[in-house]
C-alpha positions as CSV (number, residue, x, y, z in Angstrom):
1,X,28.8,151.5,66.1
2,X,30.1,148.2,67.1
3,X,26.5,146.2,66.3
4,X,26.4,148.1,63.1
5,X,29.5,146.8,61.7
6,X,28.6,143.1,63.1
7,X,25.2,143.2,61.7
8,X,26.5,144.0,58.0
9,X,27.3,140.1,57.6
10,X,30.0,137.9,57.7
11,X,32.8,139.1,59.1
12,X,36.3,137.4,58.8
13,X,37.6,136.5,61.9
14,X,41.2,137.6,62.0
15,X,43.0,134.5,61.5
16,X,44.8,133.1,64.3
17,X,48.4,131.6,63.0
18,X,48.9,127.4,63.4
19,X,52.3,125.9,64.7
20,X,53.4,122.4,64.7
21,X,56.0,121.9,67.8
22,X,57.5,118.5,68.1
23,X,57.8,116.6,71.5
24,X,60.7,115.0,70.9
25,X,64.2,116.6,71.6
26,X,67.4,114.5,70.0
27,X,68.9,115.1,73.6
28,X,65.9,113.3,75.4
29,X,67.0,110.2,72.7
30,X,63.8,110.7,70.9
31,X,61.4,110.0,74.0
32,X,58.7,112.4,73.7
33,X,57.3,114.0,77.4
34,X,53.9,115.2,75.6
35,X,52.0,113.7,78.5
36,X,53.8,116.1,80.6
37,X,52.7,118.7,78.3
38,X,49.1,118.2,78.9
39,X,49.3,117.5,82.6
40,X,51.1,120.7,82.9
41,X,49.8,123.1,80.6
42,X,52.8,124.3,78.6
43,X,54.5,123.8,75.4
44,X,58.3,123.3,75.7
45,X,61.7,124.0,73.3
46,X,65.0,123.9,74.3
47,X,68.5,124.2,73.1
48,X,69.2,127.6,72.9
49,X,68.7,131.0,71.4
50,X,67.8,129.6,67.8
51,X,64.5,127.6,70.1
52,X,63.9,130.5,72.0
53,X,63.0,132.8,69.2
54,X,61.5,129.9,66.9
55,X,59.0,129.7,70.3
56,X,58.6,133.6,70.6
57,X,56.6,133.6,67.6
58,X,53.3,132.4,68.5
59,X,50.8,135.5,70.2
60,X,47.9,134.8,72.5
61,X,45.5,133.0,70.8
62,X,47.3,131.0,68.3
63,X,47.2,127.5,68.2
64,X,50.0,124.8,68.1
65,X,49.3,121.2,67.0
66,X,51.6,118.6,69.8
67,X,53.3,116.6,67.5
68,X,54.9,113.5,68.4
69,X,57.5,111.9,65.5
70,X,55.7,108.1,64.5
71,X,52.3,108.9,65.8
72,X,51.0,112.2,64.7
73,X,49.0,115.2,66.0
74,X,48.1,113.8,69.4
75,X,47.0,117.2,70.9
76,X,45.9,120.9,69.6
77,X,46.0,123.7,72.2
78,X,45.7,127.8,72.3
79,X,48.5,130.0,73.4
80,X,47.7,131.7,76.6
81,X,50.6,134.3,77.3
82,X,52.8,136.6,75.4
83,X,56.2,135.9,75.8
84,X,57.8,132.2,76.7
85,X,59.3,131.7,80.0
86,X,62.9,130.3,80.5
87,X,62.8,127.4,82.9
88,X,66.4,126.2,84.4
89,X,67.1,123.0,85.7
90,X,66.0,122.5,89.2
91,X,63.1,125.1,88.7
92,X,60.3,123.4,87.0
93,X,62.1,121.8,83.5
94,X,59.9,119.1,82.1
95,X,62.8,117.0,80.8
96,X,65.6,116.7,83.6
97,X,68.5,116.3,80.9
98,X,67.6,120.3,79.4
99,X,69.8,122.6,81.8
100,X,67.0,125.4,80.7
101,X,63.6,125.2,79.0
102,X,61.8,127.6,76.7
103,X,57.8,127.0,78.3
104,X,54.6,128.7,76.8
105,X,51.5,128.4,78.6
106,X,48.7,126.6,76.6
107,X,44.7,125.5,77.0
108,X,45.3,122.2,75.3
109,X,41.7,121.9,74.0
110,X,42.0,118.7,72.2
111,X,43.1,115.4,73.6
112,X,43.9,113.3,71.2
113,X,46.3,110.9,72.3
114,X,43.7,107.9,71.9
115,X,42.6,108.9,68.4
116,X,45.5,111.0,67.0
117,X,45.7,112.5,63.6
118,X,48.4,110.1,61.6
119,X,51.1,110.9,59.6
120,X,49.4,109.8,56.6
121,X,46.5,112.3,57.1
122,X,48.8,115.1,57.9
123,X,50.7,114.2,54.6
124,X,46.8,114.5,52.7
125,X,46.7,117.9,53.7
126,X,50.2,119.5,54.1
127,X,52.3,117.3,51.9
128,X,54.6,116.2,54.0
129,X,55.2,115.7,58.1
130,X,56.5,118.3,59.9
131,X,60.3,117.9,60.5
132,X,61.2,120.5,62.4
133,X,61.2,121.1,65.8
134,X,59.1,124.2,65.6
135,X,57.7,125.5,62.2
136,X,54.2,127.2,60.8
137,X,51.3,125.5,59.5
138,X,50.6,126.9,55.9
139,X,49.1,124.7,53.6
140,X,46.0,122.6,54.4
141,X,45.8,124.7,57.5
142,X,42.5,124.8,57.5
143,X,41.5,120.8,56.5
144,X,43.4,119.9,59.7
145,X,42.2,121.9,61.7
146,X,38.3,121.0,60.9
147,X,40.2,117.1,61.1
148,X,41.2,117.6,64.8
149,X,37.6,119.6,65.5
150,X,35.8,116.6,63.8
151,X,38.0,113.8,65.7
152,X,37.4,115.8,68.7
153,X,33.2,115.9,68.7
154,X,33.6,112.3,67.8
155,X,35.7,111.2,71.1
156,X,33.2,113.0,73.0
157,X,30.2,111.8,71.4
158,X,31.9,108.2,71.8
159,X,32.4,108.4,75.2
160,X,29.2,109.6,76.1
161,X,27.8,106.1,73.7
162,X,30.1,104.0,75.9
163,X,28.3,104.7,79.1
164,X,26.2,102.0,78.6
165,X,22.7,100.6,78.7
166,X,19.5,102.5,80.1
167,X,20.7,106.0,79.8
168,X,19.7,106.6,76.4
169,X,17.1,109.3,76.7
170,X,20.0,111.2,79.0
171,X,23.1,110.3,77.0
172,X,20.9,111.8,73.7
173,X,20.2,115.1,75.2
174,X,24.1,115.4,76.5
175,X,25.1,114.0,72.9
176,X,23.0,116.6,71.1
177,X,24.4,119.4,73.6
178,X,27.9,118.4,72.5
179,X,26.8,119.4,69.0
180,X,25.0,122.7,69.7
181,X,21.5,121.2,69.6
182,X,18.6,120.2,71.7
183,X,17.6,121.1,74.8
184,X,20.7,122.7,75.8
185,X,20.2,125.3,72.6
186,X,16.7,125.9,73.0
187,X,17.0,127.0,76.5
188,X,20.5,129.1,76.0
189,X,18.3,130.8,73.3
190,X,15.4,130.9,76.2
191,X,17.3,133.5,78.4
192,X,18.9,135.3,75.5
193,X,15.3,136.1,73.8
194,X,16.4,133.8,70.8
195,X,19.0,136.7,69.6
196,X,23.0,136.8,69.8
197,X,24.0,138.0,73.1
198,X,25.9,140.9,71.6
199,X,24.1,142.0,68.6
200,X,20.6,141.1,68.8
201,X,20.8,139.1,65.3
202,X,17.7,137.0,65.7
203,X,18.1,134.7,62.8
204,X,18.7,131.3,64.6
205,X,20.2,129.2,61.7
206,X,23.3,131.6,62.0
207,X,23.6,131.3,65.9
208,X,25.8,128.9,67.9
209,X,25.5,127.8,71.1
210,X,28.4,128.1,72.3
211,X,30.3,126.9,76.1
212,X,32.0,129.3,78.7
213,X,33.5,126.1,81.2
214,X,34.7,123.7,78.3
215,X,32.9,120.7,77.4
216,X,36.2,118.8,78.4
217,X,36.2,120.6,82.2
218,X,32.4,120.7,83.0
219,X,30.0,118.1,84.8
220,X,27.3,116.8,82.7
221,X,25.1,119.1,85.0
222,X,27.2,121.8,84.0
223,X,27.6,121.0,80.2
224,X,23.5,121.2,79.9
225,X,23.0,124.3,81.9
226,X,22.3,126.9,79.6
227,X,24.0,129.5,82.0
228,X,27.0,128.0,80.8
229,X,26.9,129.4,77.5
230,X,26.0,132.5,74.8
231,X,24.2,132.5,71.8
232,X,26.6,133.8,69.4
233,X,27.0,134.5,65.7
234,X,29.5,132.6,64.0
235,X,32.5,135.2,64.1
236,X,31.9,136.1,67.5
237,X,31.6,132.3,68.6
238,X,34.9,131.7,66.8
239,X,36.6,134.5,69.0
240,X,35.2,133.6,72.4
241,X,36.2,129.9,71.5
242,X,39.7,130.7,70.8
243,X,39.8,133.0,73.6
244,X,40.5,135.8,71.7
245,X,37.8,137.8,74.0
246,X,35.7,137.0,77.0
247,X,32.9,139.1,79.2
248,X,33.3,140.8,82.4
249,X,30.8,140.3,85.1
250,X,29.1,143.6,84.0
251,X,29.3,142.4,80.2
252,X,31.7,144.5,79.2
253,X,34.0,142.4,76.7
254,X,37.8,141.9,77.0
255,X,39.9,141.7,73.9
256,X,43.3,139.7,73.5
257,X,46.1,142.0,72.7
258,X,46.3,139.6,69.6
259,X,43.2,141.5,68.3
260,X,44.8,144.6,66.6
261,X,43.2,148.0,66.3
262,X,42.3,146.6,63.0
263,X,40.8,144.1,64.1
264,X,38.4,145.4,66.6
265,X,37.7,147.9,63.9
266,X,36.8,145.3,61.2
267,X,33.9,143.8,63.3
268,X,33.7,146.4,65.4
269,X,34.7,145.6,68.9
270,X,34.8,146.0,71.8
271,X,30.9,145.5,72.3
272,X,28.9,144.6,75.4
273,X,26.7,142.2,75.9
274,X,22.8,143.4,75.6
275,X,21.5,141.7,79.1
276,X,22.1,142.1,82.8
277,X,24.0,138.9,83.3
278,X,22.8,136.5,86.3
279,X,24.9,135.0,89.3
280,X,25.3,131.8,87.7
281,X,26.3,133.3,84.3
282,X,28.8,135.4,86.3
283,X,30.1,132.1,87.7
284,X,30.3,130.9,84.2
285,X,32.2,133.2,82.3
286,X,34.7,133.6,85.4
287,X,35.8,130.6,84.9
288,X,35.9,131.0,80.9
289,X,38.4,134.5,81.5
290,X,40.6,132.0,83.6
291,X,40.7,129.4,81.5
292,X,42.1,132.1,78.7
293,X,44.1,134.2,81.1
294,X,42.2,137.1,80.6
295,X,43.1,139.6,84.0
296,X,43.6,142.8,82.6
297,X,40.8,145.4,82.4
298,X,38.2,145.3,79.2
299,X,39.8,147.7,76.3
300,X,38.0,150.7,75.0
């Protein structure tokens, strides 16, 4: 039974791979068009068939780090299709000196163009900078990544602190839902009956609150409504964050194709959720299965 094999404790999420890809092509004279990127959606390589396969390799789900050469990590996103699309000149290229492009559509979830992750701390963790144009992320995988999450709750938090004077009681309930805690928690736990919304664990320390419309794309209205969100445990919050599965308006979860049999085996998914869902957390996870390109039916 799915909720057996969740409830037996911590279980590994499968691990999602990490790419660096580098923004700046030698035929573009080193000028990078990461803003592009962001604007756009997509990830970009070029140059022929040795680029095309070195972008096949990511699935849905994994996660590339925008690399841009004398600056750093300036954004982190997660793959949203299978297979790149080649782009000719004249159809949509990002660069107009490429006569064909090599595009992957990604969720860039982290911004980080303001407050990017240097060289320097990349070389902490990795040993060196990337100097490819495409390449995995092995070692210090994981210090990085909990880097760009940290830098990322920071520049939100900041923001929210920069509004100014005479908000403070309002900018500390939206600062403690940007962390999980507060108001927006105790009320997401409220309509869930203080249990995950798939397994019925009820031990709160291990559940996170987690966000169907991104902090980064909701109103402030919308990033305190606790429609907007499931009390998960920790493995299951990891996979809805990455996108790796979603809900159906009936509660019926969707898996990624990048979730293997063994996978779904291992924690035991698919699994519903345990509640009728209501119109506004239909509206909610809607726009969570679009931000992750989910269209195809739930699996079995």
């Amino acid at each position: 039974m799915a909720h057996e094999n969740l409830s037996k404790g911590q279980q590994k999420v499968p691990e999602a791979d990490t790419f660096f890809i580098n923004s700046d092509a030698t035929s573009n004279n080193e000028f990078s068009f990461h803003n592009e990127w962001l604007v756009r959606g997509v990830a970009v390589t070029s140059g022929g068939p040795e680029f095309l396969e070195k972008i096949k390799r990511p699935k849905r789900g994994d996660t590339l780090l925008l690399w841009v050469n004398k600056i750093g990590i300036v954004a982190a996103g997660t793959v949203l299709d299978d297979a790149p699309v080649i782009v000719y000149r004249g159809g949509g290229v990002v660069s107009p000196n490429e006569p064909e492009e090599y595009h992957r559509m990604v969720r860039w979830y982290a911004d980080l163009r303001s407050t990017p992750v240097s060289s320097a701390e990349v070389v902490v963790f990795h040993g060196t900078n990337p100097r490819q144009a495409f390449g995995a992320l092995n070692k210090g995988k994981e210090a990085i990544l909990a880097l760009i999450a940290s830098r990322v709750e920071q520049n939100d938090i900041h923001d929210l602190l920069s509004r100014g004077k005479g908000r403070s009681t309002e900018i500390e309930i939206l600062c403690q839902a940007r962390r999980g805690q507060g108001r927006y928690r105790d009320e997401l736990l409220a309509l869930w009956d203080r249990k995950c919304a798939v397994t019925g664990c009820d031990l709160e320390p291990v559940l996170r609150a987690s966000h169907a419309l991104s902090w980064q794309g909701a109103t402030d209205q919308q990033r305190l409504d606790p429609h907007n969100g499931l009390p998960l445990i920790a493995t299951l919050d990891a996979l809805f964050d990455r996108g790796l599965i979603s809900f159906a308006d009936d509660g019926a979860m969707f898996c990624s194709p990048s979730l293997l049999g063994r996978h779904r085996e291992l924690i035991g998914l698919p699994a519903p959720l345990r509640i009728v869902l209501r119109e506004e957390q239909k509206y909610y996870l809607r726009m969570h299965r679009q931000r992750f390109a989910f269209c195809s039916p739930p699996q079995d």
